[in-house]
N, C-alpha and C positions, 0 to 999 in steps of 0.2 A: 637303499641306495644313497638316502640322505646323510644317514649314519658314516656309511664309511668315504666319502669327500669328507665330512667334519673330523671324521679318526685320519684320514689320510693328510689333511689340513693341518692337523695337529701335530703330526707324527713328523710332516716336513719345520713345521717352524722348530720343533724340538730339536728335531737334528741340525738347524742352523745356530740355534742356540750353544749345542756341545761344540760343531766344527769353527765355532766367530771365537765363542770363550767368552767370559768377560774381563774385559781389560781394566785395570786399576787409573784411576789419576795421577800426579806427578805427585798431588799431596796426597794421598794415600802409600804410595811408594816411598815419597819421605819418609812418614808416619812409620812405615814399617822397618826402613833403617833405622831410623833413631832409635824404636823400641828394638829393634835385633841387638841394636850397637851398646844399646845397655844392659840387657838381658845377658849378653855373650862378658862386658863387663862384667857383673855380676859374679858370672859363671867364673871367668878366671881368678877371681881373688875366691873365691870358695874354693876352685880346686888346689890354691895356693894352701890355705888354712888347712884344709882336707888332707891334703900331705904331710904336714907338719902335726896333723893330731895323728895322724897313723902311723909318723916315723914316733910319737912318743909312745904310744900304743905298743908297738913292736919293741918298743928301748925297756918298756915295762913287762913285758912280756919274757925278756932276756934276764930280767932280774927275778922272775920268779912271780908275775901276778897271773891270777887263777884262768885258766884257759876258759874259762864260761866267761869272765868280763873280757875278756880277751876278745872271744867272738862275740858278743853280744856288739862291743864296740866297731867292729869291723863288719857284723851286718849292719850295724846303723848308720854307715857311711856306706855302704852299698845302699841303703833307701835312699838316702839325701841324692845320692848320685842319678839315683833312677827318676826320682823327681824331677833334678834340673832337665836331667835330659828329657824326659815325657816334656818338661813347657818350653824348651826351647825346640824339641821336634814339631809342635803345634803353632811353633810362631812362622806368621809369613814373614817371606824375605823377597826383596828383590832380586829377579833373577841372575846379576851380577854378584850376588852376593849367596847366591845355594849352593857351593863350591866351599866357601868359610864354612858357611850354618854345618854343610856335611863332614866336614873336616872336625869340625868340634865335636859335631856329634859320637865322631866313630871315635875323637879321645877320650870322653866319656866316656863309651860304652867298653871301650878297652879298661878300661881304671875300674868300672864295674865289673867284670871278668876276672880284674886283679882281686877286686876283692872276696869272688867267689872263691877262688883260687888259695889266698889267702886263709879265708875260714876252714877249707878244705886240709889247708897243711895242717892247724891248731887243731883241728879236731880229731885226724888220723895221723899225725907228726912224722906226714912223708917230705921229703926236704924238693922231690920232685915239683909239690905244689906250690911251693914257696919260689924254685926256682923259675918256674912255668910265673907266677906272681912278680917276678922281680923284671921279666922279661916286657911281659903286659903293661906296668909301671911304666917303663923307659918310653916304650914304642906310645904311650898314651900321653905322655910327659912331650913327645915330639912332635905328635898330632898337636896339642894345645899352642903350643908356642908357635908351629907354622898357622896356627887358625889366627892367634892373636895377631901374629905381625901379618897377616894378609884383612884380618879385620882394620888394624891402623892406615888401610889405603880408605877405607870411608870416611875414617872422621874429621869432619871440617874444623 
């Protein structure tokens, strides 16, 4: 009888705990833009650089360099990519600001797709995958830029 008031005691503070939550402080909530708002930094000039080795990638690739560096180059910007996005999926954000974080995210993981898509044409030189890649690029290229400029309403 003792036992279960002490499990039923338990069980009620528990579920006051899941339905209250815990709430952050204002400087924890700062904390967390600042480090989003650099992190998401970060993240655009990489995707910037990232583009520009892949359009050289592909310029080299029209000239005749060997489909194995070819893909090896294009899966190795699909890891970089899967990285930013795994630390920036793991970063808190305040809840004004999980609309950006998701925004960016899903342009990543588009750009990541491009580059499956990508590897996919060089390896089986169906011009499908490439266009399906050119597609994914744009619509990723669109997400980033509306994350960016909806990120520049945080920074003070």
């Amino acid at each position: 009888m003792l036992n279960k008031k002490i499990y039923t005691a338990l069980l009620f503070v528990a579920v006051l705990l899941l339905l209250g939550g815990c709430s952050a402080s204002q400087e924890d909530l700062d904390y967390y833009q600042k480090e989003f708002l650099q992190k998401s930094s970060a993240a655009f000039e990489a995707i910037d650089n990232s583009s520009k080795v892949l359009a050289d990638v592909r310029g080299e690739a029209s000239k005749g360099m060997k489909r194995t560096k070819i893909m090896n180059a294009v899966d190795q910007g699909k890891t970089a990519l899967q990285s930013m996005h795994d630390d920036l999926f793991n970063s808190p954000v305040p809840k004004e600001m999980e609309e950006t974080k998701e925004t960016l995210l899903l342009g990543i993981k588009k750009r990541i797709e491009a580059h499956d898509e990508l590897f996919k044409f060089y390896d089986l030189q169906d011009k499908k995958f490439e266009q399906k890649a050119e597609q994914l690029l744009k619509e990723s290229n669109d997400l980033v830029q509306q994350s960016k400029a909806e990120s520049q309403k945080f920074k003070k």
